[in-house]
N, C-alpha and C positions, 0 to 999 in steps of 0.2 A: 786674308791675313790683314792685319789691321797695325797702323804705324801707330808706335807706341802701346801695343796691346798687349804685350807684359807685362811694361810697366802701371798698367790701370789698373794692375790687380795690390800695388800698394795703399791702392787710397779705396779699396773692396771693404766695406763692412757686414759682420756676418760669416759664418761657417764657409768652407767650399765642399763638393764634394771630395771624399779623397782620392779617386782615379783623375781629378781637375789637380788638384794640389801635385799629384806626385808626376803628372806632364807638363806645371808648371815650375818645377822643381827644377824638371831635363831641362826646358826651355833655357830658366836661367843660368844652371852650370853652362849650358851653350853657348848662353851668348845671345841668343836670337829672340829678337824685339818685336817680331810681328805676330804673337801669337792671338786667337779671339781675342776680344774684348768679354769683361764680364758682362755684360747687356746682350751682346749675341751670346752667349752662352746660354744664359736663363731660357731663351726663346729656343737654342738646339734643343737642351734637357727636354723641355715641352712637349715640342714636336717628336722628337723621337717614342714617347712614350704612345704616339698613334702606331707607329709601324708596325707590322707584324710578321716580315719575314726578313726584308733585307732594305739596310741602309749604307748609303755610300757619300764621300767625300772626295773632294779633289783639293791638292792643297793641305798636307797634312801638316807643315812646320813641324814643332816639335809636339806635339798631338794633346794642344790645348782643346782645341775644340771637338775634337774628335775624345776628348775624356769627357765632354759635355754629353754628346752625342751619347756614348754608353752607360754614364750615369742615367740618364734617362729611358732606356731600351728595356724593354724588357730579355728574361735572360736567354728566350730562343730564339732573339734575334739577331740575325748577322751583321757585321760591321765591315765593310770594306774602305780603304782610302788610300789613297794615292800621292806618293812623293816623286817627284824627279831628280830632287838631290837628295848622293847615296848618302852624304853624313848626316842629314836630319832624316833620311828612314831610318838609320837604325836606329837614331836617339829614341824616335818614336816608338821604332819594333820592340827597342828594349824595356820600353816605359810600360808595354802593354803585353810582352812576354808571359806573363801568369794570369790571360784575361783571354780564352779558347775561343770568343765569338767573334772576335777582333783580329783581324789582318791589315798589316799596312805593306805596303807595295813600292818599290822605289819604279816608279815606270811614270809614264807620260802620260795624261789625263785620258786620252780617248780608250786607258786599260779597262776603263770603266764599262763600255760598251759589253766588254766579254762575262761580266758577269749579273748581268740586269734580266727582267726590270725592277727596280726599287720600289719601297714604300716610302722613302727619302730620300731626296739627294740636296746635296748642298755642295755650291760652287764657291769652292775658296780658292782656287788654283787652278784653275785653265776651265775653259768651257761658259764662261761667264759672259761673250760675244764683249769685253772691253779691250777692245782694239785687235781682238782675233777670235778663231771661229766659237760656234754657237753651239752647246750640246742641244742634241732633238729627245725633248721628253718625249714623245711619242713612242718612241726609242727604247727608252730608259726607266720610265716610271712607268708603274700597272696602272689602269685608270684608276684617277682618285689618289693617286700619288702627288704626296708634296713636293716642291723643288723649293730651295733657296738657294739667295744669290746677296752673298754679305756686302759691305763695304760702299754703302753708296752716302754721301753726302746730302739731308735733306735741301729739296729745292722748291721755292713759294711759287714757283713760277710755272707755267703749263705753253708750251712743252717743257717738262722737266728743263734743267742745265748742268754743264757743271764747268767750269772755269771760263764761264762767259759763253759756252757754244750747248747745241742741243744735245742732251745726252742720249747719243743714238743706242747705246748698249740696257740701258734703264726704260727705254722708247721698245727697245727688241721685246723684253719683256712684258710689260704692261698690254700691249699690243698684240700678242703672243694666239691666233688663232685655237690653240689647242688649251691654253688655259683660260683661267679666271683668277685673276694677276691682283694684290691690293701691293701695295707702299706702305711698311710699317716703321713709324719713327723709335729709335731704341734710344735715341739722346741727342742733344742740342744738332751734334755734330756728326751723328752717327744714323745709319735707317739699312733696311732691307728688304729687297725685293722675296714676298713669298707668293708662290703663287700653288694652283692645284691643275691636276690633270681632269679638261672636260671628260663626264661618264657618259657624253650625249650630246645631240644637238644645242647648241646655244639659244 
């Protein structure tokens, strides 16, 4: 979830898709400020369009990004994502009510465990190892499965930082034995950790 990533979508030029418009829509009647950024957005849509059986999310807010996510999917693919507060799943649930591939869940991140492994996942909401635990693609993703991991602030510096100290959660990644991890910058102020599940030895 991204601070002020609601409001980025006033100063969006260009079309949205309309399952993005109509969760950014619930977003705003909510209230709630931290939905994707349009830059992580473009790059869900993207990637989702590899998957081929099941995608999942942690971290639904009001299911801006996760309307990325299915705009991009093709239509037998699954959508799972995960809320732990009950007023923003249903904002969510109800945003995506008329959309059969899609399920949102009001539970705790590790719900995800029970229904994997993904051809996506993406960590907006727990599992992301920033300042608590670490989901295991291993786990989670089929080999060859993507993971993202939103909201990191770029850093010129190696080892990574971020408010003057190492960023050990951005390090966990990168680092990550089972993948092959890159840093993709989405804007001045914005980047994202993507990385892929190894199909083999390194």
């Amino acid at each position: 979830m991204s601070m002020n990533g609601t409001a980025a979508y006033r100063m969006h030029s260009g079309p949205l898709p309309p399952l993005v418009e109509r969760a950014l829509d619930a977003a705003q009647r909510y209230g709630f400020g931290y939905s994707c950024r349009p830059e992580q957005g473009r790059l869900l849509q993207v990637l989702a369009g590899g998957a081929r059986q099941r995608i999942a999310e942690t971290g639904t807010g009001c299911g801006v990004g996760l309307a990325w996510l299915a705009s991009g999917a093709a239509p037998n693919v699954e959508l799972l994502s995960v809320e732990r507060d009950p007023a923003r799943a249903k904002v969510a649930a109800d945003a995506f009510s008329h959309v059969p591939q899609v399920s949102v869940l009001c539970a705790d991140w590790t719900h995800i465990y029970a229904h994997g492994p993904y051809d996506l996942l993406v960590l907006d909401g727990g599992g992301q190892a920033k300042g608590g635990s670490a989901a295991d693609p291993e786990r989670l993703l089929v080999p060859g499965g993507v993971l993202v991991v939103d909201d990191f602030t770029p850093s010129q510096t190696w080892p990574p930082s971020y408010a003057g100290r190492p960023d050990t959660a951005r390090l966990h990644w990168l680092g990550h034995p089972a993948l092959r991890t890159v840093e993709l910058p989405l804007a001045g102020d914005l980047s994202a950790v993507v990385a892929v599940r190894r199909t083999g030895p390194s």
